[in-house]
C-alpha positions as CSV (number, residue, x, y, z in Angstrom):
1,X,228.8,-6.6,55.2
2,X,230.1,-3.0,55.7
3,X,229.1,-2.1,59.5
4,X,228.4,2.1,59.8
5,X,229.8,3.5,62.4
6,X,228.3,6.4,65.1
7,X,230.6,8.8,63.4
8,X,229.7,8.2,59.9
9,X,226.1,7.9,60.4
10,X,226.2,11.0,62.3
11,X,227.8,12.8,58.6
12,X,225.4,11.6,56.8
13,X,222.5,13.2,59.1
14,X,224.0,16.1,59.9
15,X,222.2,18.2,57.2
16,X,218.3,17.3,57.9
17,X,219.4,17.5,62.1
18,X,220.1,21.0,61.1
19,X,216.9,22.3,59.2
20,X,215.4,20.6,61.8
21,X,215.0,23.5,64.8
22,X,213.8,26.1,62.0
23,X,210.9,27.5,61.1
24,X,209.9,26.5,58.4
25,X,206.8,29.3,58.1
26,X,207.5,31.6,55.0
27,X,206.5,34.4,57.7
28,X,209.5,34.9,59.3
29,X,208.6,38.4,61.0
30,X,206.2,41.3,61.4
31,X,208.1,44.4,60.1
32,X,206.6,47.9,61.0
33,X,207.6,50.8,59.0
34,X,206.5,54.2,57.7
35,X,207.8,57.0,54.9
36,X,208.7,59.5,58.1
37,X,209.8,58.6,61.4
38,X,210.4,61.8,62.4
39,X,207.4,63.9,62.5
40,X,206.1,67.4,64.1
41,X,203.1,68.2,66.3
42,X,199.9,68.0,64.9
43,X,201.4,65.8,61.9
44,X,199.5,62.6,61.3
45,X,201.6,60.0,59.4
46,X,200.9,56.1,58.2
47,X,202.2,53.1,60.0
48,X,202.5,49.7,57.9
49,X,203.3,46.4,59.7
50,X,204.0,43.2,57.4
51,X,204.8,40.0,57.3
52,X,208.5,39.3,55.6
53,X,208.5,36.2,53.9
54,X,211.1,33.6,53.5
55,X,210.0,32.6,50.2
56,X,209.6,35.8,48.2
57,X,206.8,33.8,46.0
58,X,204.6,33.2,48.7
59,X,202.1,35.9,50.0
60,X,200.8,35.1,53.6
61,X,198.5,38.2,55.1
62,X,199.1,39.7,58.2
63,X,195.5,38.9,59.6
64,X,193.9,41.4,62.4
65,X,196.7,43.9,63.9
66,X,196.2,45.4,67.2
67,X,198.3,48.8,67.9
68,X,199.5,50.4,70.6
69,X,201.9,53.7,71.4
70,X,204.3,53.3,74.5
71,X,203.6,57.2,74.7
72,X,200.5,58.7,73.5
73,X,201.2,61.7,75.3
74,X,203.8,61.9,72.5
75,X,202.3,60.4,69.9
76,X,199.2,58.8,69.6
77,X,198.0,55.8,67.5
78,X,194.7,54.4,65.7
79,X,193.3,51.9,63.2
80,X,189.4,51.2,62.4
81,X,189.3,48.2,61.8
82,X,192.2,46.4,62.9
83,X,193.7,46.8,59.6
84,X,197.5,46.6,58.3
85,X,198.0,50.4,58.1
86,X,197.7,52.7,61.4
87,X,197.9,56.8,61.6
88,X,199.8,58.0,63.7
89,X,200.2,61.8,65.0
90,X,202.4,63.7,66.5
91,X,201.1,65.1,70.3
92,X,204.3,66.7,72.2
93,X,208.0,66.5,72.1
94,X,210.1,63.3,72.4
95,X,209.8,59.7,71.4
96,X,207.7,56.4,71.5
97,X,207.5,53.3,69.9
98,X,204.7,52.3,67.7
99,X,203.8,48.2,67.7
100,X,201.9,46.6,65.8
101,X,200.2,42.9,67.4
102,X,198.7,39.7,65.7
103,X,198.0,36.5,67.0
104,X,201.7,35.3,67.3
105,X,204.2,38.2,66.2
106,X,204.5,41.5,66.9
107,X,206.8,44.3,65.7
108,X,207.6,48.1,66.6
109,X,209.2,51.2,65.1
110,X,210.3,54.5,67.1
111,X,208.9,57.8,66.1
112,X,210.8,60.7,67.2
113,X,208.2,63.8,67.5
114,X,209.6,67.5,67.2
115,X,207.4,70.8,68.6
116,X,207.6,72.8,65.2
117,X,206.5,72.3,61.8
118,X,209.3,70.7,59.4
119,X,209.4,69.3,56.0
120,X,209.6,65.2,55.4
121,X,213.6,65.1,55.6
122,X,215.3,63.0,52.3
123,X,216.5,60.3,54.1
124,X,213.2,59.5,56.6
125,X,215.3,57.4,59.4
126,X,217.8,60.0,59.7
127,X,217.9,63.7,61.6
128,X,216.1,66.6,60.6
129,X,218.3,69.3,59.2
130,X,216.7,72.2,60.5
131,X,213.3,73.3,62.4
132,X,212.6,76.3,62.9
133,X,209.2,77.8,64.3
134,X,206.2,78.3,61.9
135,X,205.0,82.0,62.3
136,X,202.2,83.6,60.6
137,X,201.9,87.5,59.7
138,X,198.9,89.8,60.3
139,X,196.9,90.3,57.0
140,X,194.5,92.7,58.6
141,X,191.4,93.2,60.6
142,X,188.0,93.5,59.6
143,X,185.6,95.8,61.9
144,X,186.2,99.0,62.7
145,X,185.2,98.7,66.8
146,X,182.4,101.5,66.5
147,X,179.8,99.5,68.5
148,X,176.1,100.5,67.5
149,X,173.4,98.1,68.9
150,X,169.3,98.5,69.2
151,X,166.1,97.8,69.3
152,X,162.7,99.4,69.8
153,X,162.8,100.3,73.7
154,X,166.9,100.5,74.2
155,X,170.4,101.3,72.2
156,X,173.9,100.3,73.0
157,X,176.7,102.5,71.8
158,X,180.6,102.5,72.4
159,X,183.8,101.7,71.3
160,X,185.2,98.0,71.2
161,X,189.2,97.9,71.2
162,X,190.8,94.7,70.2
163,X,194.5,95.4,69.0
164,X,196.1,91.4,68.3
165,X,199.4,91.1,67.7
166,X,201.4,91.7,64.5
167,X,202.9,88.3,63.8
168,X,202.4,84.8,65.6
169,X,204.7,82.8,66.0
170,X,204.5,78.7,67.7
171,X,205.7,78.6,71.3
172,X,205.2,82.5,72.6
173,X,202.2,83.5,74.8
174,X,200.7,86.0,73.7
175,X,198.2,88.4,76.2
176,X,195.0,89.3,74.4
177,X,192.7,92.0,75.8
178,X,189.3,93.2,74.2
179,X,187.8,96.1,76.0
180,X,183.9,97.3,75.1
181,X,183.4,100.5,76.8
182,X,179.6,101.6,76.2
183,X,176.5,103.4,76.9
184,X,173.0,101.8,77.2
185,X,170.1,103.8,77.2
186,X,166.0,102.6,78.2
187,X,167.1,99.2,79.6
188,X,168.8,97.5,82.9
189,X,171.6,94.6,81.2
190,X,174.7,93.1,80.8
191,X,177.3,94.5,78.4
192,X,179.9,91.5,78.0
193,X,183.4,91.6,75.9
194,X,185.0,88.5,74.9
195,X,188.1,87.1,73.0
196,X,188.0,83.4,70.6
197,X,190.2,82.0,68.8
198,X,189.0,80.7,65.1
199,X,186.1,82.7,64.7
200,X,183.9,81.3,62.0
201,X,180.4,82.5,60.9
202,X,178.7,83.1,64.6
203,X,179.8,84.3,68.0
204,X,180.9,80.5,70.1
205,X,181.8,78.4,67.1
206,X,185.2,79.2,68.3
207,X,187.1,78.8,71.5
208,X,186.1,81.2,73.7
209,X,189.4,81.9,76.0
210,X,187.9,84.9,77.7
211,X,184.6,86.8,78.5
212,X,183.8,89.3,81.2
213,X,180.3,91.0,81.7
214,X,179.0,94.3,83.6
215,X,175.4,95.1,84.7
216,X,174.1,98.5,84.1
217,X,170.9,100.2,85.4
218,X,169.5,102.2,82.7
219,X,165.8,101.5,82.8
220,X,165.6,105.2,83.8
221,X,167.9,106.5,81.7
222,X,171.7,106.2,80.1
223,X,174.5,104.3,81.8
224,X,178.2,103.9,80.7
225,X,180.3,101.2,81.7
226,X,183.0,99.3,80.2
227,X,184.3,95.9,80.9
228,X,187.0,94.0,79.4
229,X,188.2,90.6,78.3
230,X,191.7,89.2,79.2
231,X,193.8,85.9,77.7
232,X,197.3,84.5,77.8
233,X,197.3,82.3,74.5
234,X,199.8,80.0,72.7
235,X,198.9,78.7,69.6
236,X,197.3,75.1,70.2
237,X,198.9,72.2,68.7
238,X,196.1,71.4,66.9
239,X,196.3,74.1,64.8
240,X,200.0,74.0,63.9
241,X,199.3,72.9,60.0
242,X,196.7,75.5,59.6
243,X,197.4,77.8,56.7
244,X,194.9,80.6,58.6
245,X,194.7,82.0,61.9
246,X,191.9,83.9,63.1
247,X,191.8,85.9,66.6
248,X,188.3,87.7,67.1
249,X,187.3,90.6,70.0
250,X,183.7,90.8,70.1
251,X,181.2,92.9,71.9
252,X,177.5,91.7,73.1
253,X,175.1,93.6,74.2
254,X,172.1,93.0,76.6
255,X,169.7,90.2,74.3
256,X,173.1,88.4,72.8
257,X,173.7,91.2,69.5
258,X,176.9,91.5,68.9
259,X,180.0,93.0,66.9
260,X,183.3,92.5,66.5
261,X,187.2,92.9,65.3
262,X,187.8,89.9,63.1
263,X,192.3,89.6,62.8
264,X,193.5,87.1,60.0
265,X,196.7,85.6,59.9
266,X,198.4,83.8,57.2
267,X,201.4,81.4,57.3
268,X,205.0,82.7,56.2
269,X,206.5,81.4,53.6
């Protein structure tokens, strides 16, 4: 009768001892990717996290994913739904790390966020070539600031000057003035000029960065007074990817009529 020895015996085990400590799950990792890790401000990318597998011919799904931004001040995260893909956008300059949560892995991928507008580089994990500020160019204004407002028992007339800038370009304050200098006749009110920014179809459904109002007297007769609007503004970062700017001077007269000096701007090639 052969007798084993330690030694031998310990040969001979050696290989199932070994696969013994691993995991034998054929998800080995949560891996969190996107196309673009380097993005601008105002730029809303997609975030993926899944499950690598061990054995390529299994499919095991990531289940509910919870996500989270070490710096939303720099770039903020969501997901309805706790689902596999986040967005993620681009809030100020700098970096954070995206992670993605499930019940027992978790996995992260830095996004570096640049202040300007810049094409998806080639190579997505590596640096941006160039980035230049986006500017946009004055296309003209519509309204010729000859202010003429009435009704039965008074009139407004006057003069509203809103000159914008030529060109706009990311970064640079810019000081905005509107000045309504007018004459109201049969009626004691308010004159008020005022300055938004994305003017659409009615006074207010833009930002209003400025307004100023004067009272005149002229329930006896005609009084002249001007007022006028003033605003240091930088293009917001929410509308970096816009195509169209608009910057609007607008005078109001006593019962909310008003007119104004509509200036578009359109993105440079």
């Amino acid at each position: 009768m052969r007798r084993v020895t330690l030694a031998a015996l310990c040969l001979l085990l050696a290989p199932m001892l070994a696969d013994c400590g691993k995991d034998q799950s054929p998800a080995d990792e949560l891996t969190v990717s996107s196309k673009f890790t380097i993005i601008s401000v105002g730029q809303t990318v997609d975030f993926t996290a899944k499950l690598s597998q061990s054995d390529p011919g299994l499919f095991t799904p990531v289940g509910i994913v919870h996500w989270s931004s070490s710096n939303p001040a720099i770039a903020s995260v969501s997901s309805p739904g706790f689902s596999e893909t986040a967005k993620v956008t681009g809030v100020s300059d700098g970096e954070a790390t995206i992670t993605a949560t499930t019940s027992n892995r978790s996995g992260s991928q830095k996004v570096t966020v640049i202040d300007c507008i810049v094409a998806p580089p080639s190579d997505p994990s590596g640096p941006v070539a160039s980035c230049s500020a986006p500017t946009w160019n004055l296309q003209g204004v519509v309204g010729s600031g000859a202010v003429s407002l009435s009704s039965g028992l008074w009139t407004l007339t006057g003069t509203l000057s809103f000159d914008p800038p030529p060109q706009l370009q990311q970064g640079t304050a810019y000081q905005l003035s509107a000045t309504f200098a007018g004459t109201l006749t049969g009626l004691n009110g308010g004159i008020t000029a005022r300055i938004e920014d994305d003017f659409s179809a009615v006074p207010g459904a833009g930002s209003i960065l400025s307004d100023a109002i004067k009272f005149l007297n002229a329930a006896q007769g005609s009084v002249s007074g001007s007022v006028t609007a003033t605003s240091s503004w930088t293009i917001p970062a929410s509308e970096l990817g816009a195509q169209t700017l608009k910057l609007t001077g607008i005078a109001y007269g006593p019962f909310g009529d008003w007119q104004t000096r509509v200036a578009t701007y359109t993105r440079a090639p």
